[in-house]
C-alpha positions in Angstrom: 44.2 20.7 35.1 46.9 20.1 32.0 43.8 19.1 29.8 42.2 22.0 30.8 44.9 24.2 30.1 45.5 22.7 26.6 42.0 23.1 25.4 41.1 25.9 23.3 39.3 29.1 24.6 36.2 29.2 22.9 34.5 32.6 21.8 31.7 33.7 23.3 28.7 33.9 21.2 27.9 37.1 19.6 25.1 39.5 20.7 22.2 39.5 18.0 22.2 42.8 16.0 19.1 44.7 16.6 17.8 48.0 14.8 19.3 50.3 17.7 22.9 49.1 17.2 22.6 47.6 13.3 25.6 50.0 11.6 23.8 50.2 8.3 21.3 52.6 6.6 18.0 52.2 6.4 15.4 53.6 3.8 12.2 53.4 6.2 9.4 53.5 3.9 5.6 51.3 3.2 5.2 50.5 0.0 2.3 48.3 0.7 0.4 51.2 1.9 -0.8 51.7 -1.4 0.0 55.9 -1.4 1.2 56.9 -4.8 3.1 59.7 -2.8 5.1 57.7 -0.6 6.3 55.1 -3.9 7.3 58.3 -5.9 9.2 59.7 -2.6 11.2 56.4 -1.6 11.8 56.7 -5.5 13.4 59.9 -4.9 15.3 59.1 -2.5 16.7 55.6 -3.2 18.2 57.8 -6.7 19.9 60.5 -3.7 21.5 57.7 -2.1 22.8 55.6 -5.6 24.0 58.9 -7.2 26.1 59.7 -4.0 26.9 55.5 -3.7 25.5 55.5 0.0 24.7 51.9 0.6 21.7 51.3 2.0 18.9 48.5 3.2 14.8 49.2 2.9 12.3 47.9 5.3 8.4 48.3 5.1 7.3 49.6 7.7 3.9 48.7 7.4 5.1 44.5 7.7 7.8 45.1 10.0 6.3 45.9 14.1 9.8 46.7 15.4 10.6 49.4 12.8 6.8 51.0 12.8 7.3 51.4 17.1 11.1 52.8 16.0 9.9 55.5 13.6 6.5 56.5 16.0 8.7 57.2 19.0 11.6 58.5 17.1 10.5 60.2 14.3 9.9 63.4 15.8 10.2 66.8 14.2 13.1 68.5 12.1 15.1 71.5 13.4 12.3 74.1 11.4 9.4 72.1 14.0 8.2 70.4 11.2 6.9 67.1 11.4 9.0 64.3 9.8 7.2 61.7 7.7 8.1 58.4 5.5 10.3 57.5 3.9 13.1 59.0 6.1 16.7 57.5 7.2 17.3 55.6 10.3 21.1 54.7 11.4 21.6 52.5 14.7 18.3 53.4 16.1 18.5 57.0 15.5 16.0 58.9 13.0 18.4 60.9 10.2 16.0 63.1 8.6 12.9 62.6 5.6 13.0 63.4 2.2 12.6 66.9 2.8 16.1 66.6 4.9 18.1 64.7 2.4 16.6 66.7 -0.6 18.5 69.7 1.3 21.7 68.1 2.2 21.9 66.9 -1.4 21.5 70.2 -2.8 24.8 71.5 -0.8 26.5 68.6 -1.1 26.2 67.0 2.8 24.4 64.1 2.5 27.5 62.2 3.3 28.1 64.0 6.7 25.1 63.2 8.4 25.5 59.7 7.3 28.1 56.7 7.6 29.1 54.3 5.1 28.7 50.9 5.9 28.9 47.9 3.7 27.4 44.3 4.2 26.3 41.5 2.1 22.2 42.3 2.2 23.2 46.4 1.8 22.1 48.0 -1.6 25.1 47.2 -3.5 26.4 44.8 -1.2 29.9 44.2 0.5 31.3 42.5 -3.0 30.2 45.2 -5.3 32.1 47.8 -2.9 34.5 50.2 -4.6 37.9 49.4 -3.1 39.4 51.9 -0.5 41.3 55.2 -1.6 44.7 54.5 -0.3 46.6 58.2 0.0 49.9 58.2 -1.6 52.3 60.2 0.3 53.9 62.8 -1.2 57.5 62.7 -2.6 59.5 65.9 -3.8 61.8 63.4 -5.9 60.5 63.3 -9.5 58.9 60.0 -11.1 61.2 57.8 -12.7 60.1 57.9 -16.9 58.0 54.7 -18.0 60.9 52.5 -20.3 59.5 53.4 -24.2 58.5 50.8 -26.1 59.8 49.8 -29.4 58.1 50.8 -32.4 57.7 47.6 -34.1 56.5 46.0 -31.0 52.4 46.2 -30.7 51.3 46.3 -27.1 47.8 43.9 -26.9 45.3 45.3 -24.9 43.1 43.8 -22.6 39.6 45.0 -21.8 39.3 45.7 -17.9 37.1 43.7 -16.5 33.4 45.8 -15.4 33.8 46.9 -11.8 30.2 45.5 -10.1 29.6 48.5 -8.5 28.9 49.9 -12.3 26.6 47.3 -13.0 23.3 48.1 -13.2 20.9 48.0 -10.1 17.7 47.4 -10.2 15.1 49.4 -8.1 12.7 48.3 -5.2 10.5 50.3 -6.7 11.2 49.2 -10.1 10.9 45.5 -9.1 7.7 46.1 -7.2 6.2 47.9 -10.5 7.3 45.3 -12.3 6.1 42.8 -10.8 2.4 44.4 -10.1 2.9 45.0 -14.3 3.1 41.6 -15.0 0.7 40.3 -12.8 -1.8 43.1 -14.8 -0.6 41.9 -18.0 -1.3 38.3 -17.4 -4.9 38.9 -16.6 -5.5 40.9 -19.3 -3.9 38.0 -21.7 -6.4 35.4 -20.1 -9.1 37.9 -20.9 -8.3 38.4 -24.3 -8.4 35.0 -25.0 -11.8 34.5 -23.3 -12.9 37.1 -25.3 -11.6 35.8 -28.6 -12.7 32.2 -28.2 -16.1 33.2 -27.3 -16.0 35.6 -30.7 -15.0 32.7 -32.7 -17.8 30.7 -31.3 -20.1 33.2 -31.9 -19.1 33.5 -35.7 -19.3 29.7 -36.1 -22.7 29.7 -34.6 -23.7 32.9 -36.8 -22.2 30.9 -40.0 -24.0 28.0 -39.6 -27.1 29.9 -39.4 -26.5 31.8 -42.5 -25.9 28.9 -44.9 -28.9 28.0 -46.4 -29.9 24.2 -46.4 -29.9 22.0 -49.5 -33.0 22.5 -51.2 -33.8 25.8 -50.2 -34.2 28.9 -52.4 -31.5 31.9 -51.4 -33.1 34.6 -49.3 -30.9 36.7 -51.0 -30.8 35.8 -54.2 -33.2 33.6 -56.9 -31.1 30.7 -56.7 -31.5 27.2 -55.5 -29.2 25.2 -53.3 -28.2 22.0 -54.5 -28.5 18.6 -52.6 -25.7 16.4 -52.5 -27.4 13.5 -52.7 -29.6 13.2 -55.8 -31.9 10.7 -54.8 -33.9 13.0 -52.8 -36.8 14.9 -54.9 -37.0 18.4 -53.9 -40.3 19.9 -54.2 -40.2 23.3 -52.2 -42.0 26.8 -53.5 -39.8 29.8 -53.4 -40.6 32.6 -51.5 -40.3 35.3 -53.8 -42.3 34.0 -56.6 -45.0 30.9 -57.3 -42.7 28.5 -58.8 -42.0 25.1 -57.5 -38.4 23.3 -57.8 -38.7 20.3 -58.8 -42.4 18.2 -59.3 -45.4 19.2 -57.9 -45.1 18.3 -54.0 -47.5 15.4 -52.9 -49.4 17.3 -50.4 -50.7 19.8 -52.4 -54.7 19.4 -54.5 -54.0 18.9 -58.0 -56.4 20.7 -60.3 -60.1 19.8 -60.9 -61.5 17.8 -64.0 -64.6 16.8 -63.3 -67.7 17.8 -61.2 -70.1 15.1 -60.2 -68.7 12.5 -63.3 -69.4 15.8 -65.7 -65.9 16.4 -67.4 -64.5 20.4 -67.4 -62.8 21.6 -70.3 -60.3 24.0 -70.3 -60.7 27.2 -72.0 -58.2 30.4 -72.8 -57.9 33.6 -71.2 -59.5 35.8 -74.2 -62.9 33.0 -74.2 -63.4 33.7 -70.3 -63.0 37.6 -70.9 -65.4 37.3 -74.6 -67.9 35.9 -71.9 -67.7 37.7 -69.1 -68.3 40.8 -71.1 -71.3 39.2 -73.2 -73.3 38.7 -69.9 -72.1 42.4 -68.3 -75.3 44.3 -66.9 -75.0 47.6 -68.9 -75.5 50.8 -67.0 -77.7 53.1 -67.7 -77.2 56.8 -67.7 -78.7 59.8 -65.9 -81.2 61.3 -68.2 -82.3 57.4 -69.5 -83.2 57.3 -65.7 -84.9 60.4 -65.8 -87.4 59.4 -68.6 -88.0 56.5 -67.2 -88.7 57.5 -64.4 -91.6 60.9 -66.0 -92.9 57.7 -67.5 -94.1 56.2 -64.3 -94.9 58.9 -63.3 -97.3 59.4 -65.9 -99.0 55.8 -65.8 -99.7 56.2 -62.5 -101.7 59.5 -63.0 -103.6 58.0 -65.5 -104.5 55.0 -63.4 -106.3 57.4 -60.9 
């Protein structure tokens, strides 16, 4: 009985915190719907909540079973009858209002009514980056004692105070859910690029190797020849453009005829071929020449009968 009266009382383990009795905020909202609406709303009001330092946690409600069966059977309407849709506030189980709600309360100034302000290390900004609490002074009808003046040729050193981490900036769900979809865009369209580019560059190698034009080959372009490297080879190739031949006269072509049945064939000039040609010409004769001749057989034959 003494040993079990020395022993330490231990605790009893704590209840698990659910939705209905968590203390903190919640920004009820589903991003992964994919509704341009409902990003630009829990935009809106995530900036309601930061401007009026309301701390706050976000679940999707589209991911999360217990908070989609919270907000069907609690959402309910407003006080107008209008029904209440994402993102909205929830606070220990209990439905706050929608954007519509808070845009109101904003407006006058009551957000902070409906609302209670509770820190914790996963709250939006989190228990460390709290503001300390306003401590009331109470108030004294004595007047303040005067600050003891410094001397003149004293120089006080200043020290920078430190950055509170509430003013630090934040960075949005939204934000990080942007950028993150951003960069995943922006990586895909880098790989594509550089598909694109390498198969350019392959296309331009395969285009300049098509345009050079082989050693020993005339220029399309131009009346030119390319040049072989190697000197050794004879290059006997016709240009396209005109009847010459680079080079000797290529192996596999008839060379020109001397000799017909063992009779040699001399050459002769252009103006000998043309003196003969016209020497043996039939010579037309002309209309009335036909005419005559033609009375003329008429003739003969009339005498003949």
């Amino acid at each position: 009985m003494a040993s079990e009266s020395s022993a330490p009382a231990t605790a009893a383990p704590a209840a698990p915190q659910t939705y209905s009795t968590d203390p903190a905020l919640y920004i009820y909202t589903s991003l992964t719907a994919g509704s341009s609406h409902i990003v630009t709303a829990t935009s809106r009001l995530e900036t309601i909540l930061r401007a009026n330092r309301v701390p706050f946690k976000a679940i999707d409600i589209a991911v999360d079973e217990k908070a989609r069966m919270l907000w069907g059977r609690r959402a309910g309407k407003d006080a107008s009858g209008r029904q209440r849709k994402i993102p909205g506030l929830v606070q220990e189980g209990l439905v706050l209002g929608d954007l519509v709600e808070i845009e109101e309360w904003n407006e006058y100034g009551e957000l902070k009514q409906h609302v209670q302000i509770y820190y914790d290390d996963f709250t939006i900004p989190s228990k460390s980056a709290a503001p300390p609490p306003i401590v009331q002074k109470p108030v004294t009808t004595s007047k303040p004692a005067l600050p003891p003046v410094a001397p003149q040729n004293l120089v006080k050193a200043t020290t920078p105070a430190p950055q509170h981490p509430a003013s630090l900036p934040i960075r949005s769900i939204v934000e990080e859910a942007a950028q993150k979809a951003k960069k995943n865009q922006l990586n895909a369209l880098r790989s594509k690029a550089a598909a694109a580019s390498a198969k350019v560059q392959e296309n331009e190698g395969k285009e300049s190797k098509k345009e050079e034009t082989p050693a020993g080959f005339q220029s399309p372009t131009s009346t030119g020849w390319k040049s072989s490297g190697d000197k050794t080879i004879e290059t006997t190739i016709q240009s396209p453009t005109t009847t010459s031949w680079k080079g000797s006269l290529p192996k596999d072509v008839d060379p020109p005829v001397t000799n017909v049945h063992g009779s040699p064939i001399e050459r002769v000039s252009k103006e000998e071929i043309e003196a003969v040609e016209k020497a043996e010409a039939i010579k037309e004769e002309s209309s009335e020449e036909e005419e005559e001749e033609s009375s003329e057989n008429d003739k003969k034959l009339e005498e003949k009968k």
